[in-house]
N, C-alpha and C positions, 0 to 999 in steps of 0.2 A: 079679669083677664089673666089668662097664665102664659107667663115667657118661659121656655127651655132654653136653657143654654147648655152646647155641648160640644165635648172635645172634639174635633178632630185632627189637630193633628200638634205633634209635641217639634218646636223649632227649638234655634241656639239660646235664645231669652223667655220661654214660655211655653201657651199654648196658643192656637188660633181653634179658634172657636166658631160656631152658628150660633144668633141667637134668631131664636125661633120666635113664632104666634102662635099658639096651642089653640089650636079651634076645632073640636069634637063636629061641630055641622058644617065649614065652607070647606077642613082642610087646614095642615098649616104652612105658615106662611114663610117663607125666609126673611128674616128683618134687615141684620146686617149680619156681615165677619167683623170679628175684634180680636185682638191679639190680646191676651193678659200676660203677666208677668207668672214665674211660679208662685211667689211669695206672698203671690195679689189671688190666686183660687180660691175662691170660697168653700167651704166643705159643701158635701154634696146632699142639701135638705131645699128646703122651700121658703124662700124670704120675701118677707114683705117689701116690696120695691117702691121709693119716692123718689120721685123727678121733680126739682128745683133747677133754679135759674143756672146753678154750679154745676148742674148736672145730674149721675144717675146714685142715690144713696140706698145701700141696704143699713140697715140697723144705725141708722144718721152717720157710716163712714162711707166718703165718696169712693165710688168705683173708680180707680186705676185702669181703665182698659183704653189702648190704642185703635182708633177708629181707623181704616181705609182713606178715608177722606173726610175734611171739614166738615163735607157738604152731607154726607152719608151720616154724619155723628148730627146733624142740626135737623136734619130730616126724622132719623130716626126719633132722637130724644121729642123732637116737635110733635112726631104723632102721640108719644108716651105722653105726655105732656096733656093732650084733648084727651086722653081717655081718663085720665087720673081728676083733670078738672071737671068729668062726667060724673062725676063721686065713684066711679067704680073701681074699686079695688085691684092695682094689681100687684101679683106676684112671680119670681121668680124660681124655676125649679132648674136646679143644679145637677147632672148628671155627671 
């Protein structure tokens, strides 16, 4: 599976962001918005993404980003969550 995350737009602590579902046959999908911090952007490559109980980790450090809501952040991680326990690999592309 491949996630996009992408800027759109720069506020007073960061950026807010889309993180996308990259899917070449259905379409992609809007997942959630996430606010990151500046100092929290990843450079812009493609990382292997692991979801644990803590949450979302590239390279075993936890992601920083501020979810909309609880509910929106338990949702989301939950579906990353069954696809990662599918064995299928995902990753994250940084724009």
């Amino acid at each position: 599976m491949l996630l996009t995350l992408i800027k759109k737009r720069k506020t007073r602590y960061g950026w807010k962001a889309e993180l996308m579902e990259t899917n070449h046959l259905t379409g992609d999908k809007l997942l959630a918005w996430v606010h990151i911090r500046f100092e929290d952007w990843p450079l812009p490559l493609i990382y292997p993404l692991n979801i644990t109980r803590s949450g979302l980790h590239i390279r075993g450090r936890r992601l920083q980003w501020t979810w909309k809501t609880d509910d929106i952040k338990r949702t989301t991680e939950g579906y990353l969550c069954r696809i990662q326990n599918s064995r299928e690999e995902i990753f994250l592309d940084v724009v």
